[in-house]
N, C-alpha and C positions, 0 to 999 in steps of 0.2 A: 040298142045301146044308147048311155045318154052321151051328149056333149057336156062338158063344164064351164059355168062363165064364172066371170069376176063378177059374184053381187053387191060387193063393199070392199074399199080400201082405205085404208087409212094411213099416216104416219106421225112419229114423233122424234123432235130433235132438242135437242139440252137447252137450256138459255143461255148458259155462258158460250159468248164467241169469241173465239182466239183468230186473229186478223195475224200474217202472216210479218210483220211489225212488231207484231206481240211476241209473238216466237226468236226475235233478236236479242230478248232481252236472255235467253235461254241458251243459245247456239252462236254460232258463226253464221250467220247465212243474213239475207233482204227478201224485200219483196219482189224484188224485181227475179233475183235468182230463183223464186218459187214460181213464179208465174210463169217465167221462160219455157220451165222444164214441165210445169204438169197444170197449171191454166188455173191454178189454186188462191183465190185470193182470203178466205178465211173458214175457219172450221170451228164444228161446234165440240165442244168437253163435256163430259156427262160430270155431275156433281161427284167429288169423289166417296164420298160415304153414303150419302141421301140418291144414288142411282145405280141401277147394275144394269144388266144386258135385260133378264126378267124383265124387269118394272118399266123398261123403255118399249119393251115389247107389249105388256100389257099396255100400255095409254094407247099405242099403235091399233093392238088390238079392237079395243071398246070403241075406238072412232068408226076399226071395219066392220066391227058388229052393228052399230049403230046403223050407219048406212047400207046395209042388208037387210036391215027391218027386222034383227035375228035379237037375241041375247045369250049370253053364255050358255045358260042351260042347253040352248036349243045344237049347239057345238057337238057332232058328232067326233070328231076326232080332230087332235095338232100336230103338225109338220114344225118342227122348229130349227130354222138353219142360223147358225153361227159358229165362225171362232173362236169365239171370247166369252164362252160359259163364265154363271157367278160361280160354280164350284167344276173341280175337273171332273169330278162324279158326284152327285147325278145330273142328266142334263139337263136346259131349261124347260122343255116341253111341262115334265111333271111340277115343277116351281109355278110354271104360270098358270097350268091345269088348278093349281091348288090354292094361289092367293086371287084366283077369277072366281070360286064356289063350282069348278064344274062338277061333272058326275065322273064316276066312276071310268071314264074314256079312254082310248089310246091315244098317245103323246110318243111322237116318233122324232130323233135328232137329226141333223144331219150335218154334217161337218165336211163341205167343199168349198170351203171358203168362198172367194167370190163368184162363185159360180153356183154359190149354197139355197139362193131363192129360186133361182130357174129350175134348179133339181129338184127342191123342196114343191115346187109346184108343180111339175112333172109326176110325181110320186103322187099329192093330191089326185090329180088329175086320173091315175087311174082308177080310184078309189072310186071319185064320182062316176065314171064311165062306166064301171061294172056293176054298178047298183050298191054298191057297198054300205056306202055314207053318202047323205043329201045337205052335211052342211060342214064342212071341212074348213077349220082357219089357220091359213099359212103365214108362218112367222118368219120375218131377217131382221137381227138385232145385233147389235156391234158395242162393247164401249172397247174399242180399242187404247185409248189413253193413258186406263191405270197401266199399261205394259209396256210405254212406251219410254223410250232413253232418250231424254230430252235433253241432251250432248253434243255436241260438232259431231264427234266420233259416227252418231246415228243420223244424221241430219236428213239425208238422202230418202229416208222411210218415214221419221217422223214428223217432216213435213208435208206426208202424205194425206196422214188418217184420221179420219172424224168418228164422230160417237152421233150413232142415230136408230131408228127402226121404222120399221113397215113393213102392212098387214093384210092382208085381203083374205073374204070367205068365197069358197069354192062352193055352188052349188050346181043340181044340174039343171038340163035345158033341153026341150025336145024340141024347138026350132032351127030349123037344119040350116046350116052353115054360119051359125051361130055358136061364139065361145072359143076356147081353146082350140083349133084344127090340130094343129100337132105338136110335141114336145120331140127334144133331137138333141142327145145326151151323148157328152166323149172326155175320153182323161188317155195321157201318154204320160206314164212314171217316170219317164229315160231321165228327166229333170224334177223330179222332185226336189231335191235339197237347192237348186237356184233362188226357190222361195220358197223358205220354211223358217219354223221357230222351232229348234232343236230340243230345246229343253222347256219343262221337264219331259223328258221321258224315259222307257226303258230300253232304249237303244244302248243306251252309257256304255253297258259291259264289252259292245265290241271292240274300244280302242282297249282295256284293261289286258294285260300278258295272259296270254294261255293259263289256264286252271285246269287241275285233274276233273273231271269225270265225277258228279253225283258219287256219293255222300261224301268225297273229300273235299269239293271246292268248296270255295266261301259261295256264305249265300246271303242274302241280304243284300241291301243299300240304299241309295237316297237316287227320287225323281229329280233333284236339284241339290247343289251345292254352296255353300258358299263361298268356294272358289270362284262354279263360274258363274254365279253374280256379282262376283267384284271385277271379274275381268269382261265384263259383257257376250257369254256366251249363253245368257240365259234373254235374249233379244230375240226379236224376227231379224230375220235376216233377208237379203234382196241381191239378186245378180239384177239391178236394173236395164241393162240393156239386151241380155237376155229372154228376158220376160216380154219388154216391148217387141223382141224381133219376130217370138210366136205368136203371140198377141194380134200381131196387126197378120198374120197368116191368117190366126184362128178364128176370129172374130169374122171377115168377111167369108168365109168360107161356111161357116155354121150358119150364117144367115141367106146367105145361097141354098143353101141343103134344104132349109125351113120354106123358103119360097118353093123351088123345083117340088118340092114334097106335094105342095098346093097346088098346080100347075101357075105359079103365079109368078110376077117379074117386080123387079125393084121401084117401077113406075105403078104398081099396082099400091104398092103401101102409102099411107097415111102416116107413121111415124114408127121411129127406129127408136129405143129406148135400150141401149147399151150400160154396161154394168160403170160405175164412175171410176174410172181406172183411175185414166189421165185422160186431160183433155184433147192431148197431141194424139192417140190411139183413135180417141172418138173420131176428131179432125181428120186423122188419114183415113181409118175404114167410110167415112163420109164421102172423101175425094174417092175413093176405089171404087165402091159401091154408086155411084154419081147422084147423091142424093144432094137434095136440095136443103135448104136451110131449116125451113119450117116442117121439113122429113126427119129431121133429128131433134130430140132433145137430151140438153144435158145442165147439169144444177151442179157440176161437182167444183164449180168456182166460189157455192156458197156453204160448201159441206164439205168438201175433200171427201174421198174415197172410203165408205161405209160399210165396203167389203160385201155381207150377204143384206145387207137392208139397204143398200143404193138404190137397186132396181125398185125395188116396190118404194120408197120414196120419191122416189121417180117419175113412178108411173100414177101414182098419189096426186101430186103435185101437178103432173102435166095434164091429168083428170080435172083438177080444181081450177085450173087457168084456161079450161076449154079447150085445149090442143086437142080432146080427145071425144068425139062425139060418140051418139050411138051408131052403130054398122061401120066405126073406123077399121083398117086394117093395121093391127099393132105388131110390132116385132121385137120381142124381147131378148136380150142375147147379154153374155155372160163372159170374160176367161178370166181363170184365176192359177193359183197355187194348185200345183198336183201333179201336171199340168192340168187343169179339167177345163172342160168351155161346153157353153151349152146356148140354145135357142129354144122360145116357144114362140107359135104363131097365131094369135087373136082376134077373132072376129068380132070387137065389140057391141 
């Protein structure tokens, strides 16, 4: 059976930067108030016509292609995680499969929000280990922006989130203890609705009054309204304190799991690379975990939280500035919405 490494990663972020200043001109809130709470000091905006989630993915993409030594053609199959499809069907996998020129390929979605690249590579990951496919490119691509309520009312979330991508190809490796060692995947539904975007969907009918029984009830209706787009129930929504209280359970505990799995210990890693939540989450599982400084990285003070493309921009980024040599040990980790949280662990 093969191992899978990372042959190329890449990523891409908008040009336009929105500094948390800029955002006053918008809401209620400072800079100071954003930094306190999530270590944020500016994010980037994808162009609002001239960018979608696709086209952020692809420039992501051709830089991981690039540095694989691969090209499109050569792309056996796509993993593509996001929230924020350009259409709610179909998903971006086949959009990007098709303005890259690939062939005929599989293009698989995956929707666990921030937790959507560690899954997304996981899923790779087995593909390569079974012989399946020898060149796998895994997608996390975000514009969160166009959706966002740039309001006092929303302040709390929209202060959060950035618009980004990043990409890496999966290929395999027959040198042993080399590449991906393990992937360690988990979701608890009990909180679903703490962090969710409600609408559109077809949940709607269960607040509606009881209805007779097929062929007498109504049938038909709308994914969205324009009720609740005037009263803001067509937003994400956030239980923030919530979120952080599993969050900082989840997050050290998946990364435990990923180490014992290895027989390996916290002093054994080379760098932690956590999903860009918030920077206080990083900050605590750093102190839990007793990792040192240059054991962690994190960029979400220059991006805000990018949802399923943090980590691979991330890991992108921490690759380009040298944190990340050959034979490092990497630790990838993840929680999000769903509840889901996940860890991979990396033999560079």
């Amino acid at each position: 059976m093969y191992q899978s490494k990372i042959a190329g990663a890449g990523y891409y972020v908008p040009q336009h930067v929105y500094t948390n200043q800029d955002l006053t001109r918008f809401m209620d809130t400072s800079d100071e108030w954003i930094q306190e709470r999530t270590g944020i000091r500016e994010r980037r905006f994808a162009d609002r016509h001239g960018e979608t989630t696709t086209t952020m993915g692809i420039e992501a993409a051709k830089m991981a292609l690039e540095r694989a030594g691969i090209t499109a053609q050569d792309v056996d199959f796509i993993v593509f995680a996001t929230l924020s499809p350009d259409y709610y069907f179909p998903g971006c996998g086949v959009l990007l499969q098709r303005e890259m020129g690939m062939g005929e390929i599989g293009a698989l979605d995956v929707r666990n929000q921030c937790s959507g690249f560690v899954y997304a590579l996981s899923v790779a990951d087995q593909f390569i280990k079974t012989g399946m496919y020898k060149n796998v490119l895994v997608v996390g691509s975000e514009k969160h922006s166009f959706a966002m309520d740039f309001e006092t009312r929303s302040r709390n979330i929209s202060v959060i989130f950035g618009d980004g991508a990043g990409a890496v190809v999966l290929q395999p490796t027959t040198e042993t203890g080399k590449g991906i060692l393990s992937t360690h995947l988990h979701s608890d539904g009990t909180d679903a609705e703490s962090l969710a975007m409600y609408y559109p969907g077809s949940h709607a009918n269960k607040w509606l009054p009881e209805k007779p029984p097929f062929p007498e009830q109504e049938l038909g209706g709308l994914f969205l309204t324009t009720e609740q787009l005037e009263n803001g129930e067509a937003r994400p929504y956030m239980d923030g304190p919530a979120v952080f209280k599993k969050a900082i359970v989840k997050f050290p505990e998946v990364i435990r799991e990923a180490l014992a799995a290895n027989n390996l210990t916290t002093q054994d890693l080379d760098l932690l690379i956590p999903h860009q939540a918030n920077l206080r989450i990083s900050q605590y599982v750093q102190q839990t975990l007793g990792l040192r400084d240059d054991q962690v990285f994190n960029n979400i003070q220059k991006y805000g939280n990018t949802t399923a493309a943090s980590v691979p921009i991330a890991l992108c980024e921490a690759w380009e500035e040298g944190k990340i040599r050959d034979g490092d040990l990497i630790c990838l980790a993840a929680f999000g919405s769903g509840f889901t949280w996940a860890s991979a662990l990396i033999r560079y």
